[in-house]
C-alpha positions in Angstrom: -73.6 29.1 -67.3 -72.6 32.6 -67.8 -70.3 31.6 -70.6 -73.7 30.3 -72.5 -75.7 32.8 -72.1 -73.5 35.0 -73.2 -72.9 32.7 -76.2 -76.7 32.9 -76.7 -77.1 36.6 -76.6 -74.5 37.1 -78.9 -76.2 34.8 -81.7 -79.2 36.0 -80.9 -77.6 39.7 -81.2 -75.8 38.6 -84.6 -79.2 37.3 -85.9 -81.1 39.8 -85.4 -78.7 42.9 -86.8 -78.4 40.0 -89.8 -82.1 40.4 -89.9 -82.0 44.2 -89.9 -79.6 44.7 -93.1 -82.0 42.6 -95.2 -85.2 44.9 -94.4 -82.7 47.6 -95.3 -81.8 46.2 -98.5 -85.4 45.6 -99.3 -86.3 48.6 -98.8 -83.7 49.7 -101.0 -84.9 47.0 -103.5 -88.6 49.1 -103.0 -86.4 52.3 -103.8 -84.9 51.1 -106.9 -88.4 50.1 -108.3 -90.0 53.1 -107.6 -87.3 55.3 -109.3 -87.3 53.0 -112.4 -90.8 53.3 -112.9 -91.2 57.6 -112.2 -88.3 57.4 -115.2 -90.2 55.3 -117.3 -93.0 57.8 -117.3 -91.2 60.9 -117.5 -91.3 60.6 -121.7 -95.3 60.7 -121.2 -95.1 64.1 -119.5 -93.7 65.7 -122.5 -96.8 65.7 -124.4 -99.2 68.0 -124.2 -102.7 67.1 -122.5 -105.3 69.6 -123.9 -106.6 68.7 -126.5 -105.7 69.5 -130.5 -108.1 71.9 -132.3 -107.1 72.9 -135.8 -110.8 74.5 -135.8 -109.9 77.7 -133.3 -108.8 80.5 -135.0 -108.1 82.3 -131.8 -108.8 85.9 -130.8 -107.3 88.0 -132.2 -106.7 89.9 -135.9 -105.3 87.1 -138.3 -108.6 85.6 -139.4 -106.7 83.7 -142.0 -103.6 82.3 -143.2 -102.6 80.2 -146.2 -99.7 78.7 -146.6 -98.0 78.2 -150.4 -97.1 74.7 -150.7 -93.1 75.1 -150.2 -91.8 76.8 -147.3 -90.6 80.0 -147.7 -87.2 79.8 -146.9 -87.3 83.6 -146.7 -89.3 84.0 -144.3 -88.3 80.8 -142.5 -85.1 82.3 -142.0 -86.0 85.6 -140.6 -89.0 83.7 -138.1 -85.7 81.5 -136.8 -84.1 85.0 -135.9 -86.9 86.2 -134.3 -87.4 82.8 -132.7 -83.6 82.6 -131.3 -83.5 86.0 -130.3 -87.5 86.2 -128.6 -88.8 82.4 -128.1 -86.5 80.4 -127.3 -86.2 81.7 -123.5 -89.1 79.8 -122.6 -90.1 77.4 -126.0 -87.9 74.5 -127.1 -88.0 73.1 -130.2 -89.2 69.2 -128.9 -89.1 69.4 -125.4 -91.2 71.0 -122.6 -89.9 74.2 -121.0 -92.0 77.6 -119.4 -93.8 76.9 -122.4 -94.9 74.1 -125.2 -92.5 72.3 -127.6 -92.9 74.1 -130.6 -92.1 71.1 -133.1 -95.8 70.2 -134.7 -97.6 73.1 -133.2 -99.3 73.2 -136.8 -100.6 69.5 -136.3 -102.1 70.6 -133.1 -103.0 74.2 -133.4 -104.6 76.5 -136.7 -102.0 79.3 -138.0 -104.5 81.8 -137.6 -104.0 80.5 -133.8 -100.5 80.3 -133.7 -100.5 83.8 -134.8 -102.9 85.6 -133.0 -101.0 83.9 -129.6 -97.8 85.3 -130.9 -99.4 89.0 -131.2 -102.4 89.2 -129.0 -100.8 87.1 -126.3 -103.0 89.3 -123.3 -106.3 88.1 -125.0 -105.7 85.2 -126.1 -105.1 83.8 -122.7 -108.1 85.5 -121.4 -110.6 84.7 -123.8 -109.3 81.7 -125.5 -110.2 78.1 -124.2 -107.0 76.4 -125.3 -104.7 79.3 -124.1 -106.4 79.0 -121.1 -105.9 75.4 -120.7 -102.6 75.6 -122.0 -101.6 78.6 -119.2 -103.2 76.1 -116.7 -101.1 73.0 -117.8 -97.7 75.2 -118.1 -98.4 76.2 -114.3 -99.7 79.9 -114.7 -96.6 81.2 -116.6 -97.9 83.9 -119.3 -96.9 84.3 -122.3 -95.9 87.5 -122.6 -96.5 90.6 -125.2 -93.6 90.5 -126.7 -94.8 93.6 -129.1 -94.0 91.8 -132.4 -95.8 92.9 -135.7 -98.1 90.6 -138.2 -95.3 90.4 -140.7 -93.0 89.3 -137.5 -95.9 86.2 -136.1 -95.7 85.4 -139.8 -91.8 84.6 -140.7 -92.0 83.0 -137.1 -95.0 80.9 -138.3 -93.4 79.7 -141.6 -90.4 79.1 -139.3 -92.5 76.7 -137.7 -93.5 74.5 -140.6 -89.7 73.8 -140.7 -89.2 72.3 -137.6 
């Protein structure tokens, strides 16, 4: 009798840690599902939620811009220094860093814009609705003065239409 209960326990004890490794495996099942799916979205994060407004001049001096119909390689070359040297520690080219990609800003933002965030940077995100919504989407990092001239937001500017 002892012999059978024993028998019994045992299958029963078998069965039931059989039982446990397929919750676990369904749960890892769960797991795998879940991590596909926050990777399938992470592409979506990289764009930019507020809205495009090629309207908004900004705040700030440049009231106007207007852009010959080539690039100026000129000036494209010395806005890439100034871009490598000041930007690039928190703007990428096409991907999301402290601050926006930088590849279309033109499609999205005015150059009068562009420039007046790249010289009056203090104001701008004081005063500026999109600045402000763009400081709020980029988790309260500022952009900060970085003390460059008109001629400077300029070459960085027709840099931009190269990218």
């Amino acid at each position: 009798m002892m012999k059978k209960l024993f028998a019994v326990l045992a299958l029963g004890g078998l069965m039931i840690s059989c039982g446990g490794k397929e919750k676990k495996e369904e749960k890892k099942e769960g797991f795998e599902m879940n991590r596909t799916k926050t990777e399938a979205k992470a592409p979506a994060a990289e764009a930019e939620s507020v809205p495009v407004d090629l309207s908004n001049k900004g705040v700030g001096p440049i009231k106007s811009v207007t852009f010959a119909d080539e690039v100026d390689s000129e000036m494209a070359a010395k806005g890439e220094k100034i871009f490598s040297t000041v930007c690039i520690a928190c703007h990428a080219v096409d991907k999301r860093m402290i601050g926006p990609a930088l590849k279309g800003v033109l499609e999205r933002r005015s150059p009068e814009w562009v420039m007046n965030m790249i010289i009056n940077p203090d104001v701008m995100l004081k005063e500026d609705p999109i600045a402000k919504a763009l400081l709020k989407e980029y988790n309260n990092a500022i952009m900060l003065n970085q003390n460059l001239s008109e001629e400077d937001a300029r070459n960085v500017t027709e840099y931009l239409r190269t990218l």
